[in-house]
mmCIF file of the N, C-alpha and C atoms, coordinates in Angstrom:
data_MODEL
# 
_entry.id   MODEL 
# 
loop_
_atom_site.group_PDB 
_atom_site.id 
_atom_site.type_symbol 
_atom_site.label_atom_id 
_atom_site.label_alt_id 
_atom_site.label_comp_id 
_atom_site.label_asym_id 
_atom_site.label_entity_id 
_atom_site.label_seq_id 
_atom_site.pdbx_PDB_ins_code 
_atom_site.Cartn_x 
_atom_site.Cartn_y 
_atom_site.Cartn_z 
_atom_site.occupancy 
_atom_site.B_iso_or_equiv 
_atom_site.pdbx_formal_charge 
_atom_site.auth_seq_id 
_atom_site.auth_comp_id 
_atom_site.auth_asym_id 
_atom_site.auth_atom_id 
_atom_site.pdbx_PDB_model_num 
ATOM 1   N N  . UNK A 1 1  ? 51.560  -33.593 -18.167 1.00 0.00 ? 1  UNK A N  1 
ATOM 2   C CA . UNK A 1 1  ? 52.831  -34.119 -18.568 1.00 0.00 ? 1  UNK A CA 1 
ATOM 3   C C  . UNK A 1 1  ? 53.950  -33.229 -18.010 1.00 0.00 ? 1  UNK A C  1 
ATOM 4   N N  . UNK A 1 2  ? 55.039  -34.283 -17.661 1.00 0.00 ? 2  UNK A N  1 
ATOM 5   C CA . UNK A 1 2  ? 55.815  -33.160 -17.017 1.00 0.00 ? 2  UNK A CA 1 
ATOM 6   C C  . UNK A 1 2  ? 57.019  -33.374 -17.333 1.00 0.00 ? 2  UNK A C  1 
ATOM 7   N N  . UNK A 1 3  ? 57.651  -31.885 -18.549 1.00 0.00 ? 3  UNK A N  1 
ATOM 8   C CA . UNK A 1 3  ? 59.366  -32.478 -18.638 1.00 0.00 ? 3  UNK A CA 1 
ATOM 9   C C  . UNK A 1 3  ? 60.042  -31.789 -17.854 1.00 0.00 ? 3  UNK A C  1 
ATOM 10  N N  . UNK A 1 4  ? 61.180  -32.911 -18.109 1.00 0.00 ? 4  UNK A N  1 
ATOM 11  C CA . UNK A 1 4  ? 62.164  -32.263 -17.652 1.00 0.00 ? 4  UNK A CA 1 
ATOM 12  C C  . UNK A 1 4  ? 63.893  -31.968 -18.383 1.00 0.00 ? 4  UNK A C  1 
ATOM 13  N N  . UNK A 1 5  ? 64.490  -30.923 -17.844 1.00 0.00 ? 5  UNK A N  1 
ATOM 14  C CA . UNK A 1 5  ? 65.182  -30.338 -18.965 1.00 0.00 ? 5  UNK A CA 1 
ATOM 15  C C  . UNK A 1 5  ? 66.425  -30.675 -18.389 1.00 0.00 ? 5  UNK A C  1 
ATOM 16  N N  . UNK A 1 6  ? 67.341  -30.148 -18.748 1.00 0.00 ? 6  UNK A N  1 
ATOM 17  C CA . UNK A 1 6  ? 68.858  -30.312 -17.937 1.00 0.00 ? 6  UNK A CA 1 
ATOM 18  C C  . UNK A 1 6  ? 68.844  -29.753 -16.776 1.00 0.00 ? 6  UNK A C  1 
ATOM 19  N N  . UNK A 1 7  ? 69.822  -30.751 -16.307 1.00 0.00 ? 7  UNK A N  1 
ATOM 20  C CA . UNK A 1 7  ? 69.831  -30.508 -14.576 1.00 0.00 ? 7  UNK A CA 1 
ATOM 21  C C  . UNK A 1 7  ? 70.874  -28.914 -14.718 1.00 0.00 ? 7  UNK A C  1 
ATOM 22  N N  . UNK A 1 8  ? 70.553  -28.414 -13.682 1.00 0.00 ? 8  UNK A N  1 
ATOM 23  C CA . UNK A 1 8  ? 70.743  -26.822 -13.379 1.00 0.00 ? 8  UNK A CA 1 
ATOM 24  C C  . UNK A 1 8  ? 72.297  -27.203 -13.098 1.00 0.00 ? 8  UNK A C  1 
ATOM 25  N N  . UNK A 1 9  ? 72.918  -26.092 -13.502 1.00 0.00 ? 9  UNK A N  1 
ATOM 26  C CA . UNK A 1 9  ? 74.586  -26.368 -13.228 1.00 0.00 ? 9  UNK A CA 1 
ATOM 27  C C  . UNK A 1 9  ? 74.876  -25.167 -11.988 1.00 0.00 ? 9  UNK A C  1 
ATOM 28  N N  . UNK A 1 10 ? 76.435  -25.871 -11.740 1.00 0.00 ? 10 UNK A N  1 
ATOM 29  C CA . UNK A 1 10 ? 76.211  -24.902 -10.507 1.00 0.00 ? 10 UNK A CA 1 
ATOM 30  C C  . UNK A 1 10 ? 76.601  -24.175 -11.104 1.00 0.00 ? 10 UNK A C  1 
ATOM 31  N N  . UNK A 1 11 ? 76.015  -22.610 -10.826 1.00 0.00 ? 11 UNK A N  1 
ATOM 32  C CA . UNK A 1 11 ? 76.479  -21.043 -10.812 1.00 0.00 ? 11 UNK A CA 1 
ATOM 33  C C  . UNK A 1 11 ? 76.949  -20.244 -10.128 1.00 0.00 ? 11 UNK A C  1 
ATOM 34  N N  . UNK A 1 12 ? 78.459  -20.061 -10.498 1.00 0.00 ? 12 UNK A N  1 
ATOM 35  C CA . UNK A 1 12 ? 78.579  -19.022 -9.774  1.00 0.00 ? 12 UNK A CA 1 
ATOM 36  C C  . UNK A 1 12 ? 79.036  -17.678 -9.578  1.00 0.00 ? 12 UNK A C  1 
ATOM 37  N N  . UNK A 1 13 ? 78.829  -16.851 -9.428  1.00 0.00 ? 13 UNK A N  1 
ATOM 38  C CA . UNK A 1 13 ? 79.077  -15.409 -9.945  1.00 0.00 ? 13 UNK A CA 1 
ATOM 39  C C  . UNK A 1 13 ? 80.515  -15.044 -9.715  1.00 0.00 ? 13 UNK A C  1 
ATOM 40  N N  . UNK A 1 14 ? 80.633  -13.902 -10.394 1.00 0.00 ? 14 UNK A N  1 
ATOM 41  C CA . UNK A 1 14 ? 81.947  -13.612 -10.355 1.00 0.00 ? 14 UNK A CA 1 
ATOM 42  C C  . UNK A 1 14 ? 82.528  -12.961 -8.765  1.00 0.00 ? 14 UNK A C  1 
ATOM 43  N N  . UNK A 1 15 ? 81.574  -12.360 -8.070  1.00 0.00 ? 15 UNK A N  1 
ATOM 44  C CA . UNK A 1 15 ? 82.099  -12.303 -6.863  1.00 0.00 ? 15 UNK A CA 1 
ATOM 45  C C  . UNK A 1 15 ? 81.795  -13.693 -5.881  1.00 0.00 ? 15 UNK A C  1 
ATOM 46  N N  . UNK A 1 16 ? 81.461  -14.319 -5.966  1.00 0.00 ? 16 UNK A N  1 
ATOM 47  C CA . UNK A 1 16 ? 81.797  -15.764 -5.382  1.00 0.00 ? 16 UNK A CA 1 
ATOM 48  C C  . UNK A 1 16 ? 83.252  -16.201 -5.859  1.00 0.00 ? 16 UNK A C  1 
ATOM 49  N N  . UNK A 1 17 ? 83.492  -15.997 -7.056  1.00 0.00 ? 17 UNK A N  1 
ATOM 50  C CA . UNK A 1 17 ? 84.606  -16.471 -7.595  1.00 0.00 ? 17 UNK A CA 1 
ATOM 51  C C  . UNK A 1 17 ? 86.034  -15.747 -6.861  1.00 0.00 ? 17 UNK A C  1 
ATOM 52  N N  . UNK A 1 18 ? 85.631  -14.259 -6.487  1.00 0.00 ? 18 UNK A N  1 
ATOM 53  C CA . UNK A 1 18 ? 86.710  -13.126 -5.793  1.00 0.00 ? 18 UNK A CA 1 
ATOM 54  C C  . UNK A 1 18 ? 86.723  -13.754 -5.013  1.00 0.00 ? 18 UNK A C  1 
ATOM 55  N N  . UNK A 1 19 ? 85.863  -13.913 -3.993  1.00 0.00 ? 19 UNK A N  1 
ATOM 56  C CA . UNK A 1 19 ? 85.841  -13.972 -2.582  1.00 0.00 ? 19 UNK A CA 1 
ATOM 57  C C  . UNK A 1 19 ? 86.875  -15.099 -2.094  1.00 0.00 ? 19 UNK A C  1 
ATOM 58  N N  . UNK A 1 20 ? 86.606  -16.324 -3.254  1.00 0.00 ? 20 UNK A N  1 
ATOM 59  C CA . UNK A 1 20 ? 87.461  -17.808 -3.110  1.00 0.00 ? 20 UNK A CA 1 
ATOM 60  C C  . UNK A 1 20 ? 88.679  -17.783 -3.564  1.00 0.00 ? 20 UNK A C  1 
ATOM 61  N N  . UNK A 1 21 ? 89.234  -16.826 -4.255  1.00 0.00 ? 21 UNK A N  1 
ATOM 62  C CA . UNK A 1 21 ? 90.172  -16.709 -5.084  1.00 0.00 ? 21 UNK A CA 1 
ATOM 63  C C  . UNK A 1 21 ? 91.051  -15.861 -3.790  1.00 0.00 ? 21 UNK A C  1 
ATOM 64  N N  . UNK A 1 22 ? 90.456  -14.989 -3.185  1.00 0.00 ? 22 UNK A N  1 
ATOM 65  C CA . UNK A 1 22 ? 91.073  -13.716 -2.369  1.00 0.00 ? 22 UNK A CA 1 
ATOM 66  C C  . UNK A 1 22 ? 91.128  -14.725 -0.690  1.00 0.00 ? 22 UNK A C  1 
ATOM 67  N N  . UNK A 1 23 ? 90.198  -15.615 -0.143  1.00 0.00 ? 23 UNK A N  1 
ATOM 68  C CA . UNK A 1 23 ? 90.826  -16.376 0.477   1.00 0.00 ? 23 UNK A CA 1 
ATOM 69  C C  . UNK A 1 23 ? 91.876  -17.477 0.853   1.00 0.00 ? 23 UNK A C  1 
ATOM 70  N N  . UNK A 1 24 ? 91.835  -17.921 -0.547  1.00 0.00 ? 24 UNK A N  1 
ATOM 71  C CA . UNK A 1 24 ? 93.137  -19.238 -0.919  1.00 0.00 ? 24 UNK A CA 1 
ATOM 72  C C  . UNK A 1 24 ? 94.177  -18.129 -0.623  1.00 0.00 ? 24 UNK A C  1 
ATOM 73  N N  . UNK A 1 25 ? 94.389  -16.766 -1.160  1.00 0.00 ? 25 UNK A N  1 
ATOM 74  C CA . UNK A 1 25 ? 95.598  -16.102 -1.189  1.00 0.00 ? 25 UNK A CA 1 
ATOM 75  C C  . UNK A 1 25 ? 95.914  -15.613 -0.112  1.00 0.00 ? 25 UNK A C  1 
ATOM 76  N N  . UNK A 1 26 ? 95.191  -15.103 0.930   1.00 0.00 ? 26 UNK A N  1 
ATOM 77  C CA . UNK A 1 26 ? 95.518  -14.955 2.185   1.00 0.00 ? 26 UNK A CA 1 
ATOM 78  C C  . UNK A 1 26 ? 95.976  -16.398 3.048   1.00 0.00 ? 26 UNK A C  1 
ATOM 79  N N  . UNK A 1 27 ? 94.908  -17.306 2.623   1.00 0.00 ? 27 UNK A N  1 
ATOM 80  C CA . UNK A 1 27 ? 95.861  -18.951 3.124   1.00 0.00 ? 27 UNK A CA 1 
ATOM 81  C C  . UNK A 1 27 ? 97.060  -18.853 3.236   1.00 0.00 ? 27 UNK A C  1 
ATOM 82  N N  . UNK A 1 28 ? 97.219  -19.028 1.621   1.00 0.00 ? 28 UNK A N  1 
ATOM 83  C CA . UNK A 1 28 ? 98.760  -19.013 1.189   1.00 0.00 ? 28 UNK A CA 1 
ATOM 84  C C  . UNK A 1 28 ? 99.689  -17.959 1.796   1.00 0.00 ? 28 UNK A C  1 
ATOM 85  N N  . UNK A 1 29 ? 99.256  -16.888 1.788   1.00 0.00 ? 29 UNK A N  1 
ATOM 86  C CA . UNK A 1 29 ? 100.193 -15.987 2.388   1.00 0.00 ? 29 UNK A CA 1 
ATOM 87  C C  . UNK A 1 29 ? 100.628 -15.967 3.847   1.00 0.00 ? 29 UNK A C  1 
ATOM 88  N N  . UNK A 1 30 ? 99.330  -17.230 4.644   1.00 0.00 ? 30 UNK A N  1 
ATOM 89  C CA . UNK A 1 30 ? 99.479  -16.969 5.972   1.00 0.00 ? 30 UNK A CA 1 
ATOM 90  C C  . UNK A 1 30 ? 100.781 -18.372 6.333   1.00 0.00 ? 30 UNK A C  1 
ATOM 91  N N  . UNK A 1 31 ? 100.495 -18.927 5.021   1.00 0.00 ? 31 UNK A N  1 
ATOM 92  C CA . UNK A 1 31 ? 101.601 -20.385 5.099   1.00 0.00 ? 31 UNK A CA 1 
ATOM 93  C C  . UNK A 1 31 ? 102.897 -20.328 4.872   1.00 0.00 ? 31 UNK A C  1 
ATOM 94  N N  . UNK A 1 32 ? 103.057 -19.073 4.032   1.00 0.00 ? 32 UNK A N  1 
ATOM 95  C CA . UNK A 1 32 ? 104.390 -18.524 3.766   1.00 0.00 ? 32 UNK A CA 1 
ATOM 96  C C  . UNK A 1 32 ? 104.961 -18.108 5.246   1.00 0.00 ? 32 UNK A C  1 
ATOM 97  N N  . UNK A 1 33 ? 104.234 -17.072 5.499   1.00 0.00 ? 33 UNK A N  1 
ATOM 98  C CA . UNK A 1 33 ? 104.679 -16.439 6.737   1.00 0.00 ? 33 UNK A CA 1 
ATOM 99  C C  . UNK A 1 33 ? 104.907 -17.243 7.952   1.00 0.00 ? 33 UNK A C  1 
ATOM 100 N N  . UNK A 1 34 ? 104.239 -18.725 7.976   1.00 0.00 ? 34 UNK A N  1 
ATOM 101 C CA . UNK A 1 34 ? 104.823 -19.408 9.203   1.00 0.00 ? 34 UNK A CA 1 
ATOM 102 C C  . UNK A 1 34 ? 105.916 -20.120 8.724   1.00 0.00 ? 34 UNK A C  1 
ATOM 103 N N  . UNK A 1 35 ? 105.951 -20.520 7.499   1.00 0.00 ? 35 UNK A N  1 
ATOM 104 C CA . UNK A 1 35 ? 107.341 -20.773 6.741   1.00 0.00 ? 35 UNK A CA 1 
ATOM 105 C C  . UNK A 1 35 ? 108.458 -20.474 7.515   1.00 0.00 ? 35 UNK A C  1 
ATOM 106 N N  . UNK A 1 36 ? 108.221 -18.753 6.850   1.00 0.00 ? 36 UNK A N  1 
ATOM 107 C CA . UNK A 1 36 ? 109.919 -18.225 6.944   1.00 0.00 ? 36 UNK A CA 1 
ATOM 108 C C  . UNK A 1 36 ? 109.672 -18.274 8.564   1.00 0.00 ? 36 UNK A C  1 
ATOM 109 N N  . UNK A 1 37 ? 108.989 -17.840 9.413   1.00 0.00 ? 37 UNK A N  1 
ATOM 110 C CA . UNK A 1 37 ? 109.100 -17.311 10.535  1.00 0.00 ? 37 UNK A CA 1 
ATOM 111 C C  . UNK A 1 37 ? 109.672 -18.648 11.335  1.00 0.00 ? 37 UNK A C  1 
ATOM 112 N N  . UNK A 1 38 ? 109.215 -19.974 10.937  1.00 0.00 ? 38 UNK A N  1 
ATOM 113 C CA . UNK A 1 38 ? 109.787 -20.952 11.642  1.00 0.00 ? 38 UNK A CA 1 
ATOM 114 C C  . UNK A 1 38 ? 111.523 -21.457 11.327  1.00 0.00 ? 38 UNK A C  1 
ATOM 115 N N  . UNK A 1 39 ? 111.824 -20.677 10.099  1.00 0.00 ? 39 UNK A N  1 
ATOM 116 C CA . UNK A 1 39 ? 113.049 -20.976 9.613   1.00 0.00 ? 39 UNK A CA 1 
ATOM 117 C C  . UNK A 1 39 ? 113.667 -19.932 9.888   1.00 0.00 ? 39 UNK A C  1 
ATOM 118 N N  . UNK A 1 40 ? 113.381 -18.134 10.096  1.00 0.00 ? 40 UNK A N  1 
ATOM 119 C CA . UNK A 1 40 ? 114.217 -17.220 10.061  1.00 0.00 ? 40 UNK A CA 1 
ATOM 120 C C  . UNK A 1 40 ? 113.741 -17.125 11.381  1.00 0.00 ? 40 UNK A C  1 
ATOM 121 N N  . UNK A 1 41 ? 112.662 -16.875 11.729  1.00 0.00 ? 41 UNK A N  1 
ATOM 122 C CA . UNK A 1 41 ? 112.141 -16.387 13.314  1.00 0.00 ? 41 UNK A CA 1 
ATOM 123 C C  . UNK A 1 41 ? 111.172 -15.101 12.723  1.00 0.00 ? 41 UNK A C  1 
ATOM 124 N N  . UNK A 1 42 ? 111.001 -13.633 13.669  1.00 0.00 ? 42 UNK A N  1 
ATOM 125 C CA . UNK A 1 42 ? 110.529 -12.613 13.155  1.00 0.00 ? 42 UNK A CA 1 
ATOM 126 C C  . UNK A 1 42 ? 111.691 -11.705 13.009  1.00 0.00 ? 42 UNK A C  1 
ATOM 127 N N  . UNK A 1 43 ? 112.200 -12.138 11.834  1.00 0.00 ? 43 UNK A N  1 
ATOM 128 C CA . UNK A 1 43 ? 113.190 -11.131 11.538  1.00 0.00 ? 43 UNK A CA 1 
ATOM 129 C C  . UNK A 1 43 ? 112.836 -9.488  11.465  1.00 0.00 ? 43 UNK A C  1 
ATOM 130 N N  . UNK A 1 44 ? 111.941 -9.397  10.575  1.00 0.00 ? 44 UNK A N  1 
ATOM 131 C CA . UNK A 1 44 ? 111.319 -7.800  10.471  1.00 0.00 ? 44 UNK A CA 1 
ATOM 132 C C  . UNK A 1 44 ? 110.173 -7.880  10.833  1.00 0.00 ? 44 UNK A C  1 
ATOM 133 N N  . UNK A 1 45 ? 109.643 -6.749  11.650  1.00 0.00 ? 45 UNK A N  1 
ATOM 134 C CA . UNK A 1 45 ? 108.160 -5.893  12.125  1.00 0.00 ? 45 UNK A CA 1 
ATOM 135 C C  . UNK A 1 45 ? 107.715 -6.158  10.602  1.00 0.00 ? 45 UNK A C  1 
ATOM 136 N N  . UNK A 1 46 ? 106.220 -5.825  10.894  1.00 0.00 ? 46 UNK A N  1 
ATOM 137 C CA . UNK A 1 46 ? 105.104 -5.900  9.816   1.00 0.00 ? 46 UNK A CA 1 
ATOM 138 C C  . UNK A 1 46 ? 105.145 -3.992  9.470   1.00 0.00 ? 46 UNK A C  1 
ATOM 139 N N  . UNK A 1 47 ? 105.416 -3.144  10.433  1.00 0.00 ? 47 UNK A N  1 
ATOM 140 C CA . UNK A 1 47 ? 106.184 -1.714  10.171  1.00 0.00 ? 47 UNK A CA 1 
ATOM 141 C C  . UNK A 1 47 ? 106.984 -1.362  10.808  1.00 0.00 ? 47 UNK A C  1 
ATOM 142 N N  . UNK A 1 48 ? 107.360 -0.339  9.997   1.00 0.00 ? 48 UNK A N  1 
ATOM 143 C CA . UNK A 1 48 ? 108.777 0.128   10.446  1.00 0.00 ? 48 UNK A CA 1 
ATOM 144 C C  . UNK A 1 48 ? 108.234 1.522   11.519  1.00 0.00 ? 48 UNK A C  1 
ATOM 145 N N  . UNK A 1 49 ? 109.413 1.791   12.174  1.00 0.00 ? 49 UNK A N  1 
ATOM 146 C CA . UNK A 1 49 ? 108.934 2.450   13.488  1.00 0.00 ? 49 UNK A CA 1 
ATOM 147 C C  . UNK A 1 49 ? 108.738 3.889   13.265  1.00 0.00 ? 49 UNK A C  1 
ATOM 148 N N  . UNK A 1 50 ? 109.219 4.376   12.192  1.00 0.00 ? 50 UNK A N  1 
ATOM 149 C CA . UNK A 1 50 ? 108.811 6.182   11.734  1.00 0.00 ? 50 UNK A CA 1 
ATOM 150 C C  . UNK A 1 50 ? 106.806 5.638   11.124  1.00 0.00 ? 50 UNK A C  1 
ATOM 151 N N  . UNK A 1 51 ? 105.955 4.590   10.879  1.00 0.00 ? 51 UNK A N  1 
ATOM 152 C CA . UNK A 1 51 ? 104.752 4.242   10.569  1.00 0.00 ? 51 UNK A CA 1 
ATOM 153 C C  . UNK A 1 51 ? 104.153 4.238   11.615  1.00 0.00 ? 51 UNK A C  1 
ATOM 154 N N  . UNK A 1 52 ? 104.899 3.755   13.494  1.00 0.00 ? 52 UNK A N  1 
ATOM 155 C CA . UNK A 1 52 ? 104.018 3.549   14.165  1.00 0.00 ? 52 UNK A CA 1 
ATOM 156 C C  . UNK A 1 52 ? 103.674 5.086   15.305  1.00 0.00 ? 52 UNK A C  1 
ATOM 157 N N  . UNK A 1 53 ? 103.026 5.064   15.819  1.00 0.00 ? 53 UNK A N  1 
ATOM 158 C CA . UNK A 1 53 ? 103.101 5.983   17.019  1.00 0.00 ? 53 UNK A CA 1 
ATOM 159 C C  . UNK A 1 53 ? 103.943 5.699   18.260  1.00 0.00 ? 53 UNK A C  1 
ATOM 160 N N  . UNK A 1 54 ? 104.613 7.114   18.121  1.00 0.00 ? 54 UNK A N  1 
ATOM 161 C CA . UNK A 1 54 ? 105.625 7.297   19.579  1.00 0.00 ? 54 UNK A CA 1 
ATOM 162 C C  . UNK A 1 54 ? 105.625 6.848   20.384  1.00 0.00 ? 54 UNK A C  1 
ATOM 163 N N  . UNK A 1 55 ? 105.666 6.597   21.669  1.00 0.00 ? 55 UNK A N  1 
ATOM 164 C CA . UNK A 1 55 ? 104.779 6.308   22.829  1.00 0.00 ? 55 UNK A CA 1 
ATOM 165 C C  . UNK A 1 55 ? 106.038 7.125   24.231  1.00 0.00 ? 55 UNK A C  1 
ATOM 166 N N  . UNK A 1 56 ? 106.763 7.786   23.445  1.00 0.00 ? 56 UNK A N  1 
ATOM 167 C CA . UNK A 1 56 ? 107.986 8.864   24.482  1.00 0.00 ? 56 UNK A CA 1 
ATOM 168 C C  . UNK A 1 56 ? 107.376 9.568   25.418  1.00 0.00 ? 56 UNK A C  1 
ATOM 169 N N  . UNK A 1 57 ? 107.254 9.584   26.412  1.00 0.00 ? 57 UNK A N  1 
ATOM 170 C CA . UNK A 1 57 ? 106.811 10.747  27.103  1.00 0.00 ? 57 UNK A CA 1 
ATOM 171 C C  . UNK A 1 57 ? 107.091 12.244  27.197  1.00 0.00 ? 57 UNK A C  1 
ATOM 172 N N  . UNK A 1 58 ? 108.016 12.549  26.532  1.00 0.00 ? 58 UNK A N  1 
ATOM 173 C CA . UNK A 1 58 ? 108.300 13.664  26.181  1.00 0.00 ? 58 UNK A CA 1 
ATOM 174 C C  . UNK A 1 58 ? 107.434 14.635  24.827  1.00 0.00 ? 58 UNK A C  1 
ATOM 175 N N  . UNK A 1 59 ? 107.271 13.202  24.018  1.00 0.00 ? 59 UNK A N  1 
ATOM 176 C CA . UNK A 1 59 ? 106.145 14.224  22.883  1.00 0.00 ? 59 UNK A CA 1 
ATOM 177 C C  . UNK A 1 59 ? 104.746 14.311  23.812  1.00 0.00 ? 59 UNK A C  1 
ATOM 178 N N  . UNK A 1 60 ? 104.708 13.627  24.954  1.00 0.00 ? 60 UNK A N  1 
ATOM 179 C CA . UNK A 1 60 ? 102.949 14.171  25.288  1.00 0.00 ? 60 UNK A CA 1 
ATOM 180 C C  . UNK A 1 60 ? 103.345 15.360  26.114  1.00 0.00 ? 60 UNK A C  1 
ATOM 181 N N  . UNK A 1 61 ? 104.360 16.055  26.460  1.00 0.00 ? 61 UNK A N  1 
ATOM 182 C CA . UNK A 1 61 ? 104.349 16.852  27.228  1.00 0.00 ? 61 UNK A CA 1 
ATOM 183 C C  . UNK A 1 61 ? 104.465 18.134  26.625  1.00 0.00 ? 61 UNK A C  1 
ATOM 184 N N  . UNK A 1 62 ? 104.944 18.024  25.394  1.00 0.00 ? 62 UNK A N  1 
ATOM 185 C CA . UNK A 1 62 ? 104.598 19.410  24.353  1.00 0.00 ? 62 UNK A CA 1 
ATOM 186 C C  . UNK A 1 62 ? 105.896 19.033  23.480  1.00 0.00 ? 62 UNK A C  1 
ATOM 187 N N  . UNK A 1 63 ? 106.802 18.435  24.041  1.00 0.00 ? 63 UNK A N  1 
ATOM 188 C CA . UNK A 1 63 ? 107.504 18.322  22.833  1.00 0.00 ? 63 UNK A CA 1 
ATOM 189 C C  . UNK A 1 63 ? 107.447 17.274  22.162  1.00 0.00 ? 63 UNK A C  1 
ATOM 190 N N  . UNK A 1 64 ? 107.986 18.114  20.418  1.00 0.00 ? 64 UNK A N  1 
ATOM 191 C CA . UNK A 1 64 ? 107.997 16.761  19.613  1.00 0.00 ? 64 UNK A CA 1 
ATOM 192 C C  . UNK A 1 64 ? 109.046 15.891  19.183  1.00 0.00 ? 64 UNK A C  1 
ATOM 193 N N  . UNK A 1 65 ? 108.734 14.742  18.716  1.00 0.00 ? 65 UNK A N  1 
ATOM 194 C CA . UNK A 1 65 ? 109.300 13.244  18.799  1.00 0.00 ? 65 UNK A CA 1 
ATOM 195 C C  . UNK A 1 65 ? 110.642 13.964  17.906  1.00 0.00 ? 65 UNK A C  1 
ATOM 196 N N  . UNK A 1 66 ? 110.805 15.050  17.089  1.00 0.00 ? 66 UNK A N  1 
ATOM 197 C CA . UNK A 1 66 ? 112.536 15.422  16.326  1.00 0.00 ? 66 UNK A CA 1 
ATOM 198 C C  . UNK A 1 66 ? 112.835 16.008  17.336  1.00 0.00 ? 66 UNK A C  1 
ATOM 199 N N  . UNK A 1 67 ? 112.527 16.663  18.168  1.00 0.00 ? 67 UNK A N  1 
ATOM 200 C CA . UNK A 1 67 ? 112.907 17.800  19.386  1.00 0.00 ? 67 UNK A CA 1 
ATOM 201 C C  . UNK A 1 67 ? 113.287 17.043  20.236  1.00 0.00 ? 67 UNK A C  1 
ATOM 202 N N  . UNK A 1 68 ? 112.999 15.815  20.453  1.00 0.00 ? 68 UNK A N  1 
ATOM 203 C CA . UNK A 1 68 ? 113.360 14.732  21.960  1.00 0.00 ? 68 UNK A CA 1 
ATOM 204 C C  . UNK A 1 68 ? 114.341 14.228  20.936  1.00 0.00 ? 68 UNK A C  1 
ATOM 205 N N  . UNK A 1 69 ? 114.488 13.850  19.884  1.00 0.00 ? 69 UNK A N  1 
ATOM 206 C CA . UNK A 1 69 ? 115.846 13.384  19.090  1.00 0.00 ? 69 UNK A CA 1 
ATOM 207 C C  . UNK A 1 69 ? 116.491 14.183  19.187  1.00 0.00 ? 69 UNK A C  1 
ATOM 208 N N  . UNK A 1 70 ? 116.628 15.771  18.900  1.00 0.00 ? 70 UNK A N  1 
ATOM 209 C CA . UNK A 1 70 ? 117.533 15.977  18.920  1.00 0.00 ? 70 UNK A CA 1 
ATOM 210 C C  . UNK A 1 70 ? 118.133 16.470  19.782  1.00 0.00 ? 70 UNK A C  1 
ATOM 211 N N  . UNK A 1 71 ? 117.375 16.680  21.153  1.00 0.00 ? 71 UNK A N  1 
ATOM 212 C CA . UNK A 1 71 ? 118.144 16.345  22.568  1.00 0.00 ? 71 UNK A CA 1 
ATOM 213 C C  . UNK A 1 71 ? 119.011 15.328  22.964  1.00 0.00 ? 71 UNK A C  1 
ATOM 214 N N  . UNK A 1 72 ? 118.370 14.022  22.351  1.00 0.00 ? 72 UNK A N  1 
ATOM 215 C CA . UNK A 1 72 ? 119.431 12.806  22.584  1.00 0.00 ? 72 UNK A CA 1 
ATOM 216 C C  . UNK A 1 72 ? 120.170 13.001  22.367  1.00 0.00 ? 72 UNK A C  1 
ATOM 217 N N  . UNK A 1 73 ? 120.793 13.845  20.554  1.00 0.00 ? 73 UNK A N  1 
ATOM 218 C CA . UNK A 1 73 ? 121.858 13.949  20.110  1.00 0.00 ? 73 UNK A CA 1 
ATOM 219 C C  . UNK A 1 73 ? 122.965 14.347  21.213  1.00 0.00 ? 73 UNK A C  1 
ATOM 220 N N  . UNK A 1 74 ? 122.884 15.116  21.923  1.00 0.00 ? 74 UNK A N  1 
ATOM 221 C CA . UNK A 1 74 ? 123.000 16.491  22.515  1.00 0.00 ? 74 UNK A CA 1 
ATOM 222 C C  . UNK A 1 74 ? 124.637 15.122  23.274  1.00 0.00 ? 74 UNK A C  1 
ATOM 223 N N  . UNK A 1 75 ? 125.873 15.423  23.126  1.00 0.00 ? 75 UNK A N  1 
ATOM 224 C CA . UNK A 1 75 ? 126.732 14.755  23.714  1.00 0.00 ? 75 UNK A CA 1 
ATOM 225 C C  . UNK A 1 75 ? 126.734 15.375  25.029  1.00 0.00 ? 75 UNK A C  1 
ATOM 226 N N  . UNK A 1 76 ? 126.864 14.072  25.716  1.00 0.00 ? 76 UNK A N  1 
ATOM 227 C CA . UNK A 1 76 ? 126.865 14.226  27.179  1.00 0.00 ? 76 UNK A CA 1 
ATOM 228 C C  . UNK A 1 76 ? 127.893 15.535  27.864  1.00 0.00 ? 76 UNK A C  1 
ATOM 229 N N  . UNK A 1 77 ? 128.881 15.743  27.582  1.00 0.00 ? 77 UNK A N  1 
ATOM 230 C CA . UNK A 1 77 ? 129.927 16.752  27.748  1.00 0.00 ? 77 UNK A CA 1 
ATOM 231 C C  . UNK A 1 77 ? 129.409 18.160  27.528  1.00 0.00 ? 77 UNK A C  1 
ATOM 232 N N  . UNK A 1 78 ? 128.468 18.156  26.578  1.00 0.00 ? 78 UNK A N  1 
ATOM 233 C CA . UNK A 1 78 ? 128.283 19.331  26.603  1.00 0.00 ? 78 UNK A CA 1 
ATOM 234 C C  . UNK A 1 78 ? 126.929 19.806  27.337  1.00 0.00 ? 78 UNK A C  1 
ATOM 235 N N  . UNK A 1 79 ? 126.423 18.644  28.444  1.00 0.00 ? 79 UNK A N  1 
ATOM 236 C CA . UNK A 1 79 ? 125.411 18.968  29.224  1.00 0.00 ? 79 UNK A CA 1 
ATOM 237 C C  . UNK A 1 79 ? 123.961 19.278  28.689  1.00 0.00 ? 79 UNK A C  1 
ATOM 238 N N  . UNK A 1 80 ? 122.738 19.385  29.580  1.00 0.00 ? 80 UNK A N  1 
ATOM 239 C CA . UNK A 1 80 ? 121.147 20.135  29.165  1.00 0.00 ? 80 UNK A CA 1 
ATOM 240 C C  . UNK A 1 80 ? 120.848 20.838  29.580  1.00 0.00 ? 80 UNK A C  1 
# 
């Protein structure tokens, strides 16, 4: 004889539940961002430029990236 009991429900764990929860939100966040970007454009970098690396040729040569600033400072009149 063979019973049968209630049909099995779906299960699903709580990290199944993260995983779906944490992709809808990146969706969403990626829908926002073509949003504004199609209405404002790319107004702001994703960072700001003291976050990224230099790329001056002057800090690879030994000096550093405040030391080449504050050469720029340096008004033309009073020469280098």
């Amino acid at each position: 004889m063979h019973v049968t009991g209630p049909a099995p429900r779906d299960r699903r764990t709580s990290e199944e539940e993260a995983a779906e929860e944490a992709a809808e939100k990146t969706a969403d966040e990626a829908v926002r961002k073509r949003r504004l970007a199609e209405i404002f454009g790319d107004v702001l970098p994703e960072t700001t430029s003291d976050e990224r690396d230099s790329d001056d040729s002057a800090a690879g040569a030994g000096e550093s990236a405040s030391d080449e600033w504050l050469r720029r400072q340096v008004p033309p009149h009073h020469g280098s």
